[in-house]
Backbone as CSV, one residue per row, in Angstrom:
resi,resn,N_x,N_y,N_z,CA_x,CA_y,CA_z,C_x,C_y,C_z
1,UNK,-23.159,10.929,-30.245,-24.108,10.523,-29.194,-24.020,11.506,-28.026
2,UNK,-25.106,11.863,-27.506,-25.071,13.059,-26.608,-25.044,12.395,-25.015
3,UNK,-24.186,13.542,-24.303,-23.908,12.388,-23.168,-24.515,13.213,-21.768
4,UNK,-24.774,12.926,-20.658,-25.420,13.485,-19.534,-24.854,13.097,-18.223
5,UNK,-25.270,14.355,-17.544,-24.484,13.810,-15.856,-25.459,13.286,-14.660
6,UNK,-24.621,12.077,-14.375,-25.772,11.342,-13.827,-25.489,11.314,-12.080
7,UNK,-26.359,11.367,-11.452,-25.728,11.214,-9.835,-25.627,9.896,-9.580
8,UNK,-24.133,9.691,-9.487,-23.649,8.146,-9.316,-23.375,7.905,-7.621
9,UNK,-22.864,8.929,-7.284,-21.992,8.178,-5.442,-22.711,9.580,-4.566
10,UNK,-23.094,8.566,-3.865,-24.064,9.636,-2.723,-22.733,10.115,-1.719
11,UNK,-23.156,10.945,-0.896,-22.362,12.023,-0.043,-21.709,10.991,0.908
12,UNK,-22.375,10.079,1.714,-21.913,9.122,2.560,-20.643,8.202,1.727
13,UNK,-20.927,7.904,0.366,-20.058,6.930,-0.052,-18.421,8.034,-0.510
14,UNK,-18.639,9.266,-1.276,-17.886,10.094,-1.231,-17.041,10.176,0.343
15,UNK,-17.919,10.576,0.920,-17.370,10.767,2.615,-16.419,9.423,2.811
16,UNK,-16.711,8.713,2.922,-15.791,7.060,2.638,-14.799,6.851,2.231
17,UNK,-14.966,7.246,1.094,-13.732,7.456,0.377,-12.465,8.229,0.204
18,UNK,-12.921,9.403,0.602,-11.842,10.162,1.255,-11.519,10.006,2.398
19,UNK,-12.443,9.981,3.378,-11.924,9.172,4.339,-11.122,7.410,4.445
20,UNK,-11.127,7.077,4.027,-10.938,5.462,3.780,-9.277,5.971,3.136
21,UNK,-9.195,7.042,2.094,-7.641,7.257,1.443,-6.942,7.724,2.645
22,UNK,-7.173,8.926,3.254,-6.766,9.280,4.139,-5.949,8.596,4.896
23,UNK,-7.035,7.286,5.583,-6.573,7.023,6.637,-4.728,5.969,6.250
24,UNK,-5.692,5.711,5.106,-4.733,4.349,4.508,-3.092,5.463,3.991
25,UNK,-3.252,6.409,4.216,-1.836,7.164,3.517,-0.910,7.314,4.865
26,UNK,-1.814,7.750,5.808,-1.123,8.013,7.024,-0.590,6.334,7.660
27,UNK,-1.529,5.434,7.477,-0.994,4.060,7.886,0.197,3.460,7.490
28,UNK,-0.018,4.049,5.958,1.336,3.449,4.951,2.438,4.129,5.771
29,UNK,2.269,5.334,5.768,3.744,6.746,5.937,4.402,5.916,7.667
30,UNK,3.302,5.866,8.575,3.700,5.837,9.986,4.172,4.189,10.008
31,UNK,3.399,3.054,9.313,3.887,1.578,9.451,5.016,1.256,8.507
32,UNK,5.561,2.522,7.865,6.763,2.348,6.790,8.158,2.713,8.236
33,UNK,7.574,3.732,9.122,8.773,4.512,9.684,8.800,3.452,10.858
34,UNK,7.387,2.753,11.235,7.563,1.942,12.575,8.287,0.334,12.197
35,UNK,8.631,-0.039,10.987,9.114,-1.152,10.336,10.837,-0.316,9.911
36,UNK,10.954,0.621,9.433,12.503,1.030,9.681,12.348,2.369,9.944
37,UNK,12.811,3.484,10.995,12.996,4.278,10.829,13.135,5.422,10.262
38,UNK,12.732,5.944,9.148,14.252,7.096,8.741,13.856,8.443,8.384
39,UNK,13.563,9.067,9.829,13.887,10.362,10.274,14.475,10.033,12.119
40,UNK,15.196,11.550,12.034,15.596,11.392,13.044,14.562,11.969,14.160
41,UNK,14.839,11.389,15.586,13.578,11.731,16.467,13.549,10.962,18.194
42,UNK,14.058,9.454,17.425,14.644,8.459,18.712,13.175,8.261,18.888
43,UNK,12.872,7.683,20.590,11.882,7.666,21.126,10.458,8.209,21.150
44,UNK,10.741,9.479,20.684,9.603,10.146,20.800,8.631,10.037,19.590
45,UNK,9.838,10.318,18.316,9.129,10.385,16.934,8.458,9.240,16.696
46,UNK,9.009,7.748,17.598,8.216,6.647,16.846,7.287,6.637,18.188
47,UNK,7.351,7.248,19.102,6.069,7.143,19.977,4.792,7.867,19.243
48,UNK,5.305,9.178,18.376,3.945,10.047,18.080,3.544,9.083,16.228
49,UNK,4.580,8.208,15.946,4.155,7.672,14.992,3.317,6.418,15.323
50,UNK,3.445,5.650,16.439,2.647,4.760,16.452,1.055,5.364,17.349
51,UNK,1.412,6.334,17.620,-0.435,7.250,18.077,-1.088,7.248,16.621
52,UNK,-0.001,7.940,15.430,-0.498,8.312,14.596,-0.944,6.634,13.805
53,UNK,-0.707,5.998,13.496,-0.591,4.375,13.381,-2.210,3.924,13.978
54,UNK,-2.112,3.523,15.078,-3.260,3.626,15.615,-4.619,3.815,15.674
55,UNK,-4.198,5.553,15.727,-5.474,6.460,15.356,-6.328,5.694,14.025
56,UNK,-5.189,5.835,12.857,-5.557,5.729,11.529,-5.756,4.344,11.189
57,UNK,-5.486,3.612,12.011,-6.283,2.035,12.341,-7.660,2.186,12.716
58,UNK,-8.289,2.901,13.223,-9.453,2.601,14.153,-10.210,3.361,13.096
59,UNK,-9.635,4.828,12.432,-10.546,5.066,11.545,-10.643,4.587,10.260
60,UNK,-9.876,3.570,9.749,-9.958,2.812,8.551,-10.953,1.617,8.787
61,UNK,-11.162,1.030,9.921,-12.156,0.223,10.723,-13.190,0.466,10.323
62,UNK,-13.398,1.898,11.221,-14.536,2.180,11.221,-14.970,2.556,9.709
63,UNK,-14.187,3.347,8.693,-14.421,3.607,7.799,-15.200,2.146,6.666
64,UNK,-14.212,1.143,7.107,-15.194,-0.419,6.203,-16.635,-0.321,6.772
65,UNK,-16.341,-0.719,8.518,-17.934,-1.325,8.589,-18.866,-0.241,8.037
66,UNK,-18.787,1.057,8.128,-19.785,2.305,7.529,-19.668,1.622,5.986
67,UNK,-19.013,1.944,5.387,-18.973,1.202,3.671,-19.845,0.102,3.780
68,UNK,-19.480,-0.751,4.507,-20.509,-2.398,4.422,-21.782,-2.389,4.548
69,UNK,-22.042,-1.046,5.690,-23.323,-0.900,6.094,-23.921,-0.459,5.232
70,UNK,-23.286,0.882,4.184,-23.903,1.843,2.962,-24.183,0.969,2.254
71,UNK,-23.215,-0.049,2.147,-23.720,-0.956,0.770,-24.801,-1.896,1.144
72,UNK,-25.239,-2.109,1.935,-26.294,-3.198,2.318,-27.204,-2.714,2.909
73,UNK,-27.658,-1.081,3.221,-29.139,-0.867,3.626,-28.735,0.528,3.122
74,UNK,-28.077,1.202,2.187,-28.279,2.310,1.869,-29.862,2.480,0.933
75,UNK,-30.423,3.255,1.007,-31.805,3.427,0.413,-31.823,3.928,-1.297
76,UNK,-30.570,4.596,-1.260,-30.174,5.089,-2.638,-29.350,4.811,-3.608
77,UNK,-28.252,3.644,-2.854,-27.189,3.325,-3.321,-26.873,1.774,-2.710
78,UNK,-27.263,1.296,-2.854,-27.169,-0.277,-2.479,-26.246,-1.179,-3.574
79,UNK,-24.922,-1.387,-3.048,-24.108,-1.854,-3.863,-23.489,-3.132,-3.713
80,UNK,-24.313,-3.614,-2.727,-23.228,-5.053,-2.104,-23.047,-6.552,-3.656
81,UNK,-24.511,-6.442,-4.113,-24.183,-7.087,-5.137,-23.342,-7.004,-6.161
82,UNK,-23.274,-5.787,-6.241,-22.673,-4.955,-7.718,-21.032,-5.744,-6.934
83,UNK,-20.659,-5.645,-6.084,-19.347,-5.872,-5.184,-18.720,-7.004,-4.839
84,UNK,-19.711,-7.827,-4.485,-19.175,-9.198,-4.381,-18.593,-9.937,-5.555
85,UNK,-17.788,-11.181,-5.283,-17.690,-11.383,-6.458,-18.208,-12.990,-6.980
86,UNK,-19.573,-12.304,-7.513,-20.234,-13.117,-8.231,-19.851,-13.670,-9.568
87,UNK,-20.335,-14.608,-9.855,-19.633,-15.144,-11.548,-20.615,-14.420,-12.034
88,UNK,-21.660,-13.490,-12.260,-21.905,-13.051,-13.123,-21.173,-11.609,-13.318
89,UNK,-20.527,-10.977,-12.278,-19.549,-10.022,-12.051,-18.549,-10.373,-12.595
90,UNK,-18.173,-11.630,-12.482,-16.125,-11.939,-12.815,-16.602,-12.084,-14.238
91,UNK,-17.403,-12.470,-14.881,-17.225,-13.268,-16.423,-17.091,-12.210,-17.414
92,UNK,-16.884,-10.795,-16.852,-16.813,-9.510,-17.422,-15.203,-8.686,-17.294
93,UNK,-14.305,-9.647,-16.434,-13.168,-9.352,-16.383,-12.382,-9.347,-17.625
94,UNK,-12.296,-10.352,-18.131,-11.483,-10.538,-19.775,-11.680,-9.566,-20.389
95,UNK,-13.164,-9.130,-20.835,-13.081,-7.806,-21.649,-12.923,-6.138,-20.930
96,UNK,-13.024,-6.356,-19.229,-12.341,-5.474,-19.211,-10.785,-4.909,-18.771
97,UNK,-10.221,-6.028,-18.610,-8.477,-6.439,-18.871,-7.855,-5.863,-20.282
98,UNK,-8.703,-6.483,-21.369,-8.600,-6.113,-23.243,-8.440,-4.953,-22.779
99,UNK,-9.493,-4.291,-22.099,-9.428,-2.369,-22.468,-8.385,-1.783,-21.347
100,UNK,-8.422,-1.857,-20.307,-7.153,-1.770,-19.879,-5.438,-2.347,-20.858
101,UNK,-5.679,-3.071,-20.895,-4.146,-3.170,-21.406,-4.159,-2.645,-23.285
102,UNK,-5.061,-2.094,-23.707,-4.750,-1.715,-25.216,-5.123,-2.631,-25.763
103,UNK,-5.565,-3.345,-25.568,-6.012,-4.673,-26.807,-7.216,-4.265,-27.460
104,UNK,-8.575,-3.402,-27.100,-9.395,-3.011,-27.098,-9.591,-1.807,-27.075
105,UNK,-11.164,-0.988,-28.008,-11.022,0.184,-27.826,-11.802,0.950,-26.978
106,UNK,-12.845,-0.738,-26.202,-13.652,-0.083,-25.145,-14.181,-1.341,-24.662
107,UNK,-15.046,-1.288,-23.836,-15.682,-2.389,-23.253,-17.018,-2.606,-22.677
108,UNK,-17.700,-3.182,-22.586,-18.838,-2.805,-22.274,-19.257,-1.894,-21.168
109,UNK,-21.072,-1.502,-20.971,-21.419,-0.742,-19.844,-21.285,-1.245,-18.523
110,UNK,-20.726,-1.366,-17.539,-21.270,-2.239,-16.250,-21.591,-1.212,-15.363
111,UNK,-22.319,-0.515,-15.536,-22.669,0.507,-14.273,-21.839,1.413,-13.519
112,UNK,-21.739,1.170,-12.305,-20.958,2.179,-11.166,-19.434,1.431,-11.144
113,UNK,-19.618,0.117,-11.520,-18.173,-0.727,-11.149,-17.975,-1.700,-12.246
114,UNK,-17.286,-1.400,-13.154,-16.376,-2.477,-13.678,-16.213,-3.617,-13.278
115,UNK,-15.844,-4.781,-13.538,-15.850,-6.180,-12.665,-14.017,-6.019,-12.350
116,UNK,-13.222,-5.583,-13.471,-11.692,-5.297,-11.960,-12.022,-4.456,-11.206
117,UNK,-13.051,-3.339,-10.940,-12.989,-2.486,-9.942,-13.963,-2.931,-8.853
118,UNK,-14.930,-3.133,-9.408,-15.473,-4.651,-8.248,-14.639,-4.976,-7.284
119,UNK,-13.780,-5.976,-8.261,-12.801,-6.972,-7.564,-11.624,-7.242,-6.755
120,UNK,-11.075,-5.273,-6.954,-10.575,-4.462,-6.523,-10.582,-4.109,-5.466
121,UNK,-11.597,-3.692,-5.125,-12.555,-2.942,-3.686,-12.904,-4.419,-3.111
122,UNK,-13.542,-5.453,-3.523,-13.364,-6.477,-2.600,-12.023,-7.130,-2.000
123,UNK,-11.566,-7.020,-2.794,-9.793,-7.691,-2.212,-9.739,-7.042,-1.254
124,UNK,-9.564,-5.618,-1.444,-8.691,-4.498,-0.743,-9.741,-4.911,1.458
125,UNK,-11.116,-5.163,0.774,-11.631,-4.963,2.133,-11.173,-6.402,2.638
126,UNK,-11.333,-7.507,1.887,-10.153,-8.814,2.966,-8.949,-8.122,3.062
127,UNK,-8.138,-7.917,2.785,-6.597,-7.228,3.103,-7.023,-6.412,4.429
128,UNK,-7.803,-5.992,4.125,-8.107,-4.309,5.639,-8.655,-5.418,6.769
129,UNK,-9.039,-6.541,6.351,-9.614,-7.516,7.770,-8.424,-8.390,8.300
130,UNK,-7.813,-9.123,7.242,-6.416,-9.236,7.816,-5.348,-8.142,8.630
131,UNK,-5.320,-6.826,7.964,-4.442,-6.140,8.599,-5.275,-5.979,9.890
132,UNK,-6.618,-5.864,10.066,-7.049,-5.488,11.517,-6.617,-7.145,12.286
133,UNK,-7.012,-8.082,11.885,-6.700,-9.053,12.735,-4.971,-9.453,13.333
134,UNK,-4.446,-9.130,11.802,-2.816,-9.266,12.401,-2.486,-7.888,13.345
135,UNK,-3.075,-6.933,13.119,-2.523,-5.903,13.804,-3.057,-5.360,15.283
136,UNK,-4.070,-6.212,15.920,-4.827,-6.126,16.767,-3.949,-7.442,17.240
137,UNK,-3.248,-8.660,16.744,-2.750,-9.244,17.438,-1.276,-9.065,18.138
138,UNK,-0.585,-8.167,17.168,0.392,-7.596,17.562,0.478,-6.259,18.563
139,UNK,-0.599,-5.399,18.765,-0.301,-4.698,19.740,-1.469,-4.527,20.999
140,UNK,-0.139,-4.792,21.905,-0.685,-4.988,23.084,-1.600,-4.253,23.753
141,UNK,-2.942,-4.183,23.250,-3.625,-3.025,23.558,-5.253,-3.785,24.228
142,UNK,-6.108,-2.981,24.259,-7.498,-3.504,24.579,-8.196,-4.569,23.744
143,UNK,-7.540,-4.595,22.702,-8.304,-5.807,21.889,-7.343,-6.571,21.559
144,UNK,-6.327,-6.720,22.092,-5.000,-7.741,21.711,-5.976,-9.084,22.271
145,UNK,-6.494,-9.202,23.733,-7.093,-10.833,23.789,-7.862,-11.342,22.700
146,UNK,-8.908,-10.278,22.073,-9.773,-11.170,21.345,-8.934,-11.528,20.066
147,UNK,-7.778,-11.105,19.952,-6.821,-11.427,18.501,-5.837,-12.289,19.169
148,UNK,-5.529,-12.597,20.151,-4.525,-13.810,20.885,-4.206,-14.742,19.658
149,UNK,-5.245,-15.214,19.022,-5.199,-16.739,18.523,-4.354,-16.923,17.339
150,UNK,-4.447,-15.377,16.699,-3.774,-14.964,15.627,-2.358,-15.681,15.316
151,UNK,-1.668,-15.202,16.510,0.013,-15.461,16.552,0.248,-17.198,16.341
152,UNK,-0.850,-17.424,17.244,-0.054,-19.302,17.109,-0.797,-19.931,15.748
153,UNK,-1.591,-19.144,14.988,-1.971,-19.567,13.850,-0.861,-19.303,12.791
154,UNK,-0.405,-17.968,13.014,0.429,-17.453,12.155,1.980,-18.490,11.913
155,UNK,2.225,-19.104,13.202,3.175,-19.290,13.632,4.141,-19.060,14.109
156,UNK,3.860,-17.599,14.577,4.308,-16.588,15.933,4.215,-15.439,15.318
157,UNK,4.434,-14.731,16.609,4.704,-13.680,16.569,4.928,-12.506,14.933
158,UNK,6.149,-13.311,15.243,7.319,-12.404,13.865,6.370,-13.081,12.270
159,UNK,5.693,-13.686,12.462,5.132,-14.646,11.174,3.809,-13.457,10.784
160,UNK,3.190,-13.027,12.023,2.536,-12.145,12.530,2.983,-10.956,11.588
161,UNK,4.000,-10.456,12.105,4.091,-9.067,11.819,4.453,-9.460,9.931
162,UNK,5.431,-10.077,9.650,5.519,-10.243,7.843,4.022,-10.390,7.355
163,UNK,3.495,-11.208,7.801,2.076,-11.080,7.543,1.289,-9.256,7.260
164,UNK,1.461,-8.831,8.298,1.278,-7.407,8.088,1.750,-6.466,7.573
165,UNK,2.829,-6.736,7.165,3.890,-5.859,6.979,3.431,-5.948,5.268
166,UNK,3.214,-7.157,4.701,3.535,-7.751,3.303,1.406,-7.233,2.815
167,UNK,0.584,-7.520,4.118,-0.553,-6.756,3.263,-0.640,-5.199,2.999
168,UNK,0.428,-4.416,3.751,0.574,-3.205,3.285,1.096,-3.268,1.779
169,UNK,2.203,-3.496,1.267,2.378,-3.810,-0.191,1.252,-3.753,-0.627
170,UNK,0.229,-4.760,-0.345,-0.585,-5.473,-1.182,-1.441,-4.428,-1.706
171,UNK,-1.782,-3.555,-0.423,-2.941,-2.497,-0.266,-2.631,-1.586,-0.811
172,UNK,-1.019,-1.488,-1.034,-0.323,-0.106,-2.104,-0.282,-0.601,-3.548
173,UNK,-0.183,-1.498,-3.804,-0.382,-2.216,-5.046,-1.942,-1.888,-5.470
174,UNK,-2.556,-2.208,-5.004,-3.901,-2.649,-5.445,-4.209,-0.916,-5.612
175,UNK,-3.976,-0.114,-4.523,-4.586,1.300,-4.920,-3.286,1.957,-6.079
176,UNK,-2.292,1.855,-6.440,-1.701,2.240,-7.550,-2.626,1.967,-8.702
177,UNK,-3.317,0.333,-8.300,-4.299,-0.006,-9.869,-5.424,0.915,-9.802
178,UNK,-6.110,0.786,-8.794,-7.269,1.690,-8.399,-6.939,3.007,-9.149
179,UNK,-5.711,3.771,-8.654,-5.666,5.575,-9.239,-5.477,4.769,-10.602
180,UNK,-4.699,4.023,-11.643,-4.034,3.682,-12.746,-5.668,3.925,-13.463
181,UNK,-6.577,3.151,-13.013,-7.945,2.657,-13.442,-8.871,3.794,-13.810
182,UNK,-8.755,4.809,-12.844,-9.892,5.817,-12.905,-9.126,7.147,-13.566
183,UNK,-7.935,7.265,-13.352,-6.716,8.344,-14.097,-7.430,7.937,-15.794
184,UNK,-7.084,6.533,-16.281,-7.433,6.194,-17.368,-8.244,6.571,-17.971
185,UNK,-9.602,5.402,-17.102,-10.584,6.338,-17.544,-11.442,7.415,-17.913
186,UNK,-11.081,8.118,-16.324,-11.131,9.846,-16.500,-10.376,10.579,-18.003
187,UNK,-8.960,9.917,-18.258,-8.157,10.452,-19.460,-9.230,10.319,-20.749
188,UNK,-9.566,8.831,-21.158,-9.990,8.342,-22.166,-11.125,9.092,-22.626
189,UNK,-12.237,8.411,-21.271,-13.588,8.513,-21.913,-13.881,10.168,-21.300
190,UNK,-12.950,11.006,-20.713,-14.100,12.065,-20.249,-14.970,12.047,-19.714
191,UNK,-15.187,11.119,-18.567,-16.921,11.082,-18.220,-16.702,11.664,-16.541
192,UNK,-15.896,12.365,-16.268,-15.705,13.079,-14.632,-15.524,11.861,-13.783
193,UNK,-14.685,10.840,-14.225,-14.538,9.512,-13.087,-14.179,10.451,-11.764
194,UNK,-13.020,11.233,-12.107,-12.390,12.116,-10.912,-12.874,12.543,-10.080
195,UNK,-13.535,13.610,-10.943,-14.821,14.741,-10.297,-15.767,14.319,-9.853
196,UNK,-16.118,13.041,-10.158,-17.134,12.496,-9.462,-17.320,12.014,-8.196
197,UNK,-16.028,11.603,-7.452,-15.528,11.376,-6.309,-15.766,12.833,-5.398
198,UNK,-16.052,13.860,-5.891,-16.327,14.904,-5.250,-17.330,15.441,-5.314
199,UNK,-18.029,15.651,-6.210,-19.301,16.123,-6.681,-20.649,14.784,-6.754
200,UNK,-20.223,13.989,-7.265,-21.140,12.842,-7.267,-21.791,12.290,-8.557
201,UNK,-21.486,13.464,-9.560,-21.546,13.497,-10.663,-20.585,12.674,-11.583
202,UNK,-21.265,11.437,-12.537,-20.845,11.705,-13.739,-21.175,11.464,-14.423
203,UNK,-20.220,11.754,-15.976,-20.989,12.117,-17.517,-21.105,10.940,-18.078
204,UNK,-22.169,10.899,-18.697,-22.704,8.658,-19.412,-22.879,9.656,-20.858
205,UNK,-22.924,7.895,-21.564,-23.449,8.403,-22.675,-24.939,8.596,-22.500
206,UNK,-25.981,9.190,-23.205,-27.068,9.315,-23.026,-28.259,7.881,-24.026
């Protein structure tokens, strides 16, 4: 069967995405050193780590609502349905679990997103709204009032920060599956999952 390259992810959603990894690598590296230490530096190093912390908060922010927006009035790429998770989205998980774990030697077509990769990218954006809400309640900054309420929900403070601390895991977990998912696929089927993240391109069957 002869196969063709199709333009799947427009420049804005590419742009996203590297941006969106980015920010989330530097968050992990700087909220790993501001939760224990370990380089040496004292004062200063965790002062330029929590700038760096920060920074890469506001552009992971900004990086969702742009995503939310692409997906719901992009003209070329309108994906919010494909994303949510609808039961006609989830009822496609089982068979594609089979092909992930070897049980199977393929699975059906679902377009741009798989229903785990769907489901994937939706988790991950509740996790990124929790970490903005727990983490806007924990530092004392310009938007700490409108997150006040956070802490006595949480049940303080410190309930607060495990809270945050434990959706980082979550968000490293979930993107280990994410690379596990598209490594795969890219391996298996050959169709530029990879390359496509850069180019915009990829290869279908025809």
């Amino acid at each position: 069967m002869a196969s063709k390259r199709v333009y799947q992810w427009t420049a804005a959603v590419r742009i996203e995405h590297w941006w969106h990894a980015a920010s989330m690598f530097v968050l992990v590296l700087t909220g790993l050193y501001i939760h224990s230490p370990f380089m040496k530096g004292g004062t200063d190093t965790m002062a330029w780590m929590r700038f760096f912390h920060f920074v890469s908060m506001y552009i992971l922010i900004f990086g969702l609502i742009w995503r939310v927006y692409i997906a719901v009035n992009s003209k070329t790429a309108p994906d919010i349905m494909e994303l949510l998770p609808l039961p006609k989205n989830l009822k496609g998980i089982p068979d594609v679990l089979g092909y992930y774990f070897f049980l199977k030697p393929s699975h059906k077509n679902y377009g741009r997103y798989n229903p785990m990769q769907a489901l994937t990218y939706f988790v991950m954006g509740l996790v990124i709204l929790v970490m903005t809400a727990t983490g806007f309640a924990l530092y004392e900054g310009w938007l700490h009032p409108l997150f006040a309420w956070v802490n006595p929900v949480m049940g303080g403070k410190e309930y607060t920060r495990v809270v945050h601390y434990l959706c980082m895991w979550v968000l490293i977990c979930l993107s280990l599956v994410h690379i596990y998912i598209v490594t795969r696929q890219n391996i298996l089927e050959r169709d530029r999952t990879l390359m496509s993240m850069v180019d915009g391109y990829r290869e279908t069957l025809d």
